[in-house]
C-alpha positions in Angstrom: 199.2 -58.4 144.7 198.7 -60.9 147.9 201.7 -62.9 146.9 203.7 -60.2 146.3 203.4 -59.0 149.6 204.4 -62.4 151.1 207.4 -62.9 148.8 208.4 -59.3 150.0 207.3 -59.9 153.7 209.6 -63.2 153.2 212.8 -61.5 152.1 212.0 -58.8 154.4 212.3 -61.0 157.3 215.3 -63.4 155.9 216.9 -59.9 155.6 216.5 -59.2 159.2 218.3 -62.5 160.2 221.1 -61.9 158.1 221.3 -58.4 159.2 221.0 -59.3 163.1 224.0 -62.2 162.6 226.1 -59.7 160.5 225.7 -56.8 163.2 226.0 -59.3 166.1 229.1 -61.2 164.8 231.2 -57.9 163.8 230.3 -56.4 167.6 231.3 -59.8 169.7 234.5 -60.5 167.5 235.5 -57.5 167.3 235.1 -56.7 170.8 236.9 -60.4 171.9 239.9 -59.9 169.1 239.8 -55.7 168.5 241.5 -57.3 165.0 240.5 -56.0 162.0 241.7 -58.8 160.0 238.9 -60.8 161.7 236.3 -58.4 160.2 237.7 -59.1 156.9 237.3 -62.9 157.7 233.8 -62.4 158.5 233.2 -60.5 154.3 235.1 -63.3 153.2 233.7 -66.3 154.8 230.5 -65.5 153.4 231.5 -64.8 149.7 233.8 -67.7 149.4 230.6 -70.2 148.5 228.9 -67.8 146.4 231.6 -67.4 144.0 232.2 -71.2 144.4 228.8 -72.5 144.2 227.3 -69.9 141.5 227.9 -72.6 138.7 226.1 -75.1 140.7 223.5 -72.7 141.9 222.3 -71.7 139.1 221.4 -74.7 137.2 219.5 -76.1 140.2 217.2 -72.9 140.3 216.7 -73.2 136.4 215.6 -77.0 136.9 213.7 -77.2 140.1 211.5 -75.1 142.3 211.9 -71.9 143.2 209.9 -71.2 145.8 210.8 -74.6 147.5 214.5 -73.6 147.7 214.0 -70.4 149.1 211.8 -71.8 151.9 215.0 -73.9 152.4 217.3 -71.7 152.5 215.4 -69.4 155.1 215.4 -72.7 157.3 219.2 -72.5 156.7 219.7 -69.0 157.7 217.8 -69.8 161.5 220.1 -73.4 161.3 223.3 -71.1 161.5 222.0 -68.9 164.4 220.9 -71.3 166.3 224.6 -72.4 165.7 226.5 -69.2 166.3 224.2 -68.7 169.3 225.9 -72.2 170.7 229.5 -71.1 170.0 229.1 -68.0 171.7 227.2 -69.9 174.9 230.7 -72.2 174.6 233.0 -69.5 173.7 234.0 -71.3 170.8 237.2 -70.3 168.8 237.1 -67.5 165.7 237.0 -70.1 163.6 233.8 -71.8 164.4 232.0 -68.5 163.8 234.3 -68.3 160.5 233.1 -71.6 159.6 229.2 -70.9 160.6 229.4 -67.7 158.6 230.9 -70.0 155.4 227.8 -72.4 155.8 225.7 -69.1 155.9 227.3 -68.3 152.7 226.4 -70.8 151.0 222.9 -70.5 152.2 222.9 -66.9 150.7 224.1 -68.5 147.2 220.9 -70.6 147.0 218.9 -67.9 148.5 219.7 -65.1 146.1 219.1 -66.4 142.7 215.7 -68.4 143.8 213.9 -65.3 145.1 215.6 -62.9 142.4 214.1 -65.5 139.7 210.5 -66.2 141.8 209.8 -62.5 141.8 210.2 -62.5 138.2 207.7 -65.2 138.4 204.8 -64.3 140.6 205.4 -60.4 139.5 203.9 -59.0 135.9 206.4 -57.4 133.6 204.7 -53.8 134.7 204.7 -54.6 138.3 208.5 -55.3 138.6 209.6 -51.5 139.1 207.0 -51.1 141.9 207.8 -54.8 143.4 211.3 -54.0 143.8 210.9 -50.7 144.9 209.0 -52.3 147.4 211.0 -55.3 148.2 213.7 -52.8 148.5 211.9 -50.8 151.5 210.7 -53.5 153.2 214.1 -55.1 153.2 215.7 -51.8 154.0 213.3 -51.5 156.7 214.4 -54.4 157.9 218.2 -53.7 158.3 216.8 -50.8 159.8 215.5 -52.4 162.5 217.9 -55.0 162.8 221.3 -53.3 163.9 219.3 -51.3 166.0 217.3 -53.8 167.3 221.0 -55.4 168.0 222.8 -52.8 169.5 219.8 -52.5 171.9 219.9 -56.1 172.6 224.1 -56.1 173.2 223.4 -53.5 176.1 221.1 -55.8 178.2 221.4 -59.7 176.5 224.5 -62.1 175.8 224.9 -62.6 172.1 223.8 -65.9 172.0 220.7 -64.9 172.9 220.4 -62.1 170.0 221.8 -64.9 167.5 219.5 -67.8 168.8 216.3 -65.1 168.1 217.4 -65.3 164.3 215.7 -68.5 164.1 211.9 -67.3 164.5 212.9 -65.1 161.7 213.7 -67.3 159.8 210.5 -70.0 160.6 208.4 -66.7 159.8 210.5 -66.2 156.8 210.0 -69.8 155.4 206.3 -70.0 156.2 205.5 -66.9 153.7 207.6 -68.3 151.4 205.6 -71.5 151.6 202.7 -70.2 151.3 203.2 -68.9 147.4 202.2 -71.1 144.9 204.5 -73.6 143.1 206.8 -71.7 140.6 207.9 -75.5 138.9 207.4 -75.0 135.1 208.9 -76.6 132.1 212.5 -75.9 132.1 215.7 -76.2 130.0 217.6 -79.2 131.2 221.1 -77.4 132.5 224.0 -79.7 131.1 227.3 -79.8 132.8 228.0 -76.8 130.8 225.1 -74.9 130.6 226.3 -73.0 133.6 228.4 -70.9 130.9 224.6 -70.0 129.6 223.9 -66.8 132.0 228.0 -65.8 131.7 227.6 -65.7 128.2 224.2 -63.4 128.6 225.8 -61.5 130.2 228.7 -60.5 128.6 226.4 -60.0 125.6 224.7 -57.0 127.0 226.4 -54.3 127.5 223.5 -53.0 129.8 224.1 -55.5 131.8 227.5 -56.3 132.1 228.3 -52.4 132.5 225.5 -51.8 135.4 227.2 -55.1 137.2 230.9 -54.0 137.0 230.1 -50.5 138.2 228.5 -52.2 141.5 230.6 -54.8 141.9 234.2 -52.8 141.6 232.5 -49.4 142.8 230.5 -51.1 145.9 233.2 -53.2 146.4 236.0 -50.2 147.2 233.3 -48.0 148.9 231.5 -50.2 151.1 232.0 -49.2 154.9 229.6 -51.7 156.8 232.1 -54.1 157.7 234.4 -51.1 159.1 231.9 -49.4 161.2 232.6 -51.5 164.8 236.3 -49.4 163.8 234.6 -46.0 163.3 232.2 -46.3 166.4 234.9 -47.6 168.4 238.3 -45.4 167.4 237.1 -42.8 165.1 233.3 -41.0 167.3 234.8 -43.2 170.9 230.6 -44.2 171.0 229.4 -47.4 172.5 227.0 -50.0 171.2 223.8 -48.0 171.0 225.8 -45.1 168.8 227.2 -48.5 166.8 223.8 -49.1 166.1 223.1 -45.4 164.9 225.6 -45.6 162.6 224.0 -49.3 161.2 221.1 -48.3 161.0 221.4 -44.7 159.3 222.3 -46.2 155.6 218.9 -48.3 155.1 217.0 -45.3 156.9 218.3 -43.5 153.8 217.5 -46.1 151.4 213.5 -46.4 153.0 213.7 -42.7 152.3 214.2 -43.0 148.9 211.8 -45.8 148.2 209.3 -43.7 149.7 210.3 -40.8 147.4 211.3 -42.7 144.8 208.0 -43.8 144.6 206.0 -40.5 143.9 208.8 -39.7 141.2 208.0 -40.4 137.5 210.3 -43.3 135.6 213.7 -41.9 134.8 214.1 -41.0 131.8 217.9 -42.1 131.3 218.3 -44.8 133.7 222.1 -45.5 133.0 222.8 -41.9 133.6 220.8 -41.9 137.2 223.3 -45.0 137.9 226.0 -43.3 137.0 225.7 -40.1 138.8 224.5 -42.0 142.3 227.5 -44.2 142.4 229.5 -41.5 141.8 228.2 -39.3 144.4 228.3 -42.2 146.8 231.9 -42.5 146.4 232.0 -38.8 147.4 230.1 -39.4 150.7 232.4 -42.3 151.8 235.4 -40.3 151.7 233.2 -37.6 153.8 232.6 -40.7 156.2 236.2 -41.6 156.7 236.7 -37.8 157.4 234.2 -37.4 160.1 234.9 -37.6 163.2 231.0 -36.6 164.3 228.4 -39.3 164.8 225.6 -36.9 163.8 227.9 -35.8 160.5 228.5 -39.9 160.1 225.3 -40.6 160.0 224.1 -38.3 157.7 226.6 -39.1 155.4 225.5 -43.2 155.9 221.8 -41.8 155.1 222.9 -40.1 151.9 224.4 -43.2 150.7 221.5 -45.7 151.2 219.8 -42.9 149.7 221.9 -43.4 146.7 222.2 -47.2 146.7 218.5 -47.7 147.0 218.4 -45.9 143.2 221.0 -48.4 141.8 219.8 -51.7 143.5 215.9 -50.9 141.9 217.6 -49.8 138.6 220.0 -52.4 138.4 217.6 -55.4 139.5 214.9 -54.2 137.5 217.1 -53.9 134.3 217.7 -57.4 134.8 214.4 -59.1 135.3 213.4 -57.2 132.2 216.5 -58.2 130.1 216.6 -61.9 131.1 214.6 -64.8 129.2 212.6 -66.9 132.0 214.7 -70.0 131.2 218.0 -69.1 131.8 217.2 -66.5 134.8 218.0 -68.6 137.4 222.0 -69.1 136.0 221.7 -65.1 135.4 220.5 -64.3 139.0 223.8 -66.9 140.1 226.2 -65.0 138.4 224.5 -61.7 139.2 225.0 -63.3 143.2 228.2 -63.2 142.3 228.7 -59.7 141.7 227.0 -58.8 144.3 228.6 -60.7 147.3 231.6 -59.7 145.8 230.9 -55.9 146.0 229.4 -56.3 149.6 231.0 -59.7 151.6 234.4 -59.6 149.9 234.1 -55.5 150.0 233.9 -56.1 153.7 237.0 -58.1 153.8 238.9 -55.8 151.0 238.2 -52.7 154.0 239.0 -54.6 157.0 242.3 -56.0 155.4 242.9 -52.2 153.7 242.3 -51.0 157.3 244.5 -53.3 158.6 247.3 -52.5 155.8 246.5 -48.7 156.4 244.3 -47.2 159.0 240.5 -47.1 159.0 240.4 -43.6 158.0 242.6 -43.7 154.9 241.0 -47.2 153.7 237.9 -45.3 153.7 238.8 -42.5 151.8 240.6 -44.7 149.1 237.5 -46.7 148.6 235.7 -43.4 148.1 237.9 -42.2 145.6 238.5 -45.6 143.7 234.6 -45.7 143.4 234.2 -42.4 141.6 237.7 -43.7 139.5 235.4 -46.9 138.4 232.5 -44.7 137.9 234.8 -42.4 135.2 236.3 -45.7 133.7 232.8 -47.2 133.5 231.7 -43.7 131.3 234.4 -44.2 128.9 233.9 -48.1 128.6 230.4 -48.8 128.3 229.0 -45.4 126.4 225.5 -47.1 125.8 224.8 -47.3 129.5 224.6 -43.8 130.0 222.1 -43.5 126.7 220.0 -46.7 128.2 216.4 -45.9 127.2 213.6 -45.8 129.8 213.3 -49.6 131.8 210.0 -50.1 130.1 211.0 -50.1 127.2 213.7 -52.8 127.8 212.8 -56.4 126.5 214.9 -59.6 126.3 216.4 -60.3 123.1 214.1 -62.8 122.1 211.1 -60.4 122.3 212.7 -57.9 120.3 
């Protein structure tokens, strides 16, 4: 259980960086530029390299050492603080932080799919629903901490001083990863093409594919994150502190429910669970876009991390347990992919529907085209609502 804790205390803590860069960028930019277009160029800066790289990605996590490439890519995380933390000293253009945030990204692409595939690794088959429950509060916790810890930090430090601070997170970050023991053990060769390996698995299961397509296209519409500089700023008229309220209320939620989650017995009916939380969390984002209270805002934020705490432990469970320890590696990149593209390029899909629209209808659109997916999801994937419990899930070969 030891190395558990330090591959959760690792992801935790990389977590927190990310968190503190995302929170800080949004604030300065949007406070030099007031453009929403620019928070759409922050999402999409750092989702560009995942969907590039993912073919790439994969293959090298399927061949060579996980926990060595995540202890690099925490390193990589503090390398691009340190960086944003010099443009802002310089006042650099938008597009140096544009271009920092794309390095990021690709940092994230390596990052995801080696610690998705190490827990896998270092975690028994029965441990997995309590290891990500509990990776999924600690990191929650940590973007807890981390908007708030950045809003407080805006009222009395420049933000190169906030960005620079990234980088003992991430020392800390690589040092637990580090200190796990070597996951290298025989692995499939990847050919050229053997990228087309975790696609194909994929598309195979319709547990799977259908849990991934109702995240990435639901999540992806519903997301407000990237909008809420807008919503503290022109919708509740609060300052930097209320701006990190607001960032902080969603993973308080999600902690919430890990806690909770917990004490509850296994569900059930899984799919149905994932089904129902999406759909109510589409329901809450259009009650966020027509709030115009912090308190109301926040509570709404709280319900849905509340919400996507139950789909991220479903959904990353169902895949560790699906998913064949020699091709998990090209899985967890193509998995990457569906998830930066339901949260980075979701936050350039509401700062560019904002900018198209107004903040308050882009949000209640999303909201709306999230429970639509959810409905469409229903009628095309039947089996996920019938999906027996997750123990009782085995990859194919074991069946």
């Amino acid at each position: 259980m030891g190395r558990i804790w330090r591959f959760i205390a690792g992801r935790a803590l990389n977590t927190f960086g990310r968190a503190v860069i995302n929170t800080t960028v949004l604030w300065e930019l949007y406070a030099r530029t007031h453009d929403k277009l620019v928070l759409a160029g922050v999402g999409m800066m750092q989702v560009i390299p995942v969907i590039a790289l993912f073919v790439h990605v994969g293959a090298i996590v399927d061949r060579f050492d996980r926990q060595r490439l995540a202890t690099i890519a925490a390193l990589g995380t503090g390398t691009v603080g340190v960086g944003l933390g010099i443009a802002s000293w310089l006042s650099a253009p938008v597009w140096v932080y544009l271009a920092l945030l794309l390095l990021q990204g690709c940092v994230v692409a390596i990052h995801s799919p080696a610690t998705s595939a190490l827990l896998a690794n270092i975690a028994p088959r029965g441990m997995l629903p309590r290891a990500n429950r509990l990776l999924s509060s600690l990191s929650e916790t940590a973007q807890i901490t981390a908007p708030a810890c950045a809003g407080l930090a805006l009222l009395v430090l420049e933000a190169r001083f906030v960005y620079v601070a990234v980088a003992l997170t991430a020392i800390a970050s690589a040092s637990f990863y580090r200190s796990l023991p070597p996951s290298r053990e025989p692995r499939i060769v990847a050919t050229p093409a053997d990228w087309r390996v975790g696609l194909r698995f994929i598309f195979r299961s319709p547990l799977l594919l259908s849990a991934l397509t109702l995240d990435m296209f639901a999540i992806l519409f519903a997301g407000v994150v990237a909008l809420l500089p807008a919503i503290a700023t022109d919708l509740l008229h609060v300052g930097p502190f209320g701006y990190g309220i607001l960032r902080a209320s969603q993973p308080v939620g999600a902690v919430a429910m890990a806690i909770v989650g917990g004490r509850l017995p296994a569900w059930r009916r899984p799919g149905r669970v994932l089904l129902i939380v999406v759909a109510l969390y589409g329901l809450a984002t259009i009650g966020i876009g027509l709030s115009t209270s912090l308190p109301l805002t926040a509570v709404l934020l709280f319900a849905c991390g509340a919400l996507d705490n139950i789909s991220v432990v479903i959904r990353l469970t169902l895949e560790q347990l699906l998913v064949p320890d020699a091709i998990r590696g090209r899985v967890a990149a193509v998995h990457n992919v569906f998830i930066g593209m339901s949260n980075e390029l979701g936050a350039a899909e509401s700062g560019l529907a904002a900018h198209l629209f107004g903040t308050v209808l882009a949000i209640v659109g999303g909201g709306v085209a999230a429970v639509v997916v959810t409905a469409v999801v229903v009628v095309k994937w039947p089996e996920l609502a019938r999906m027996p419990p997750l123990a009782e899930l085995k990859p194919p070969d074991d069946s």
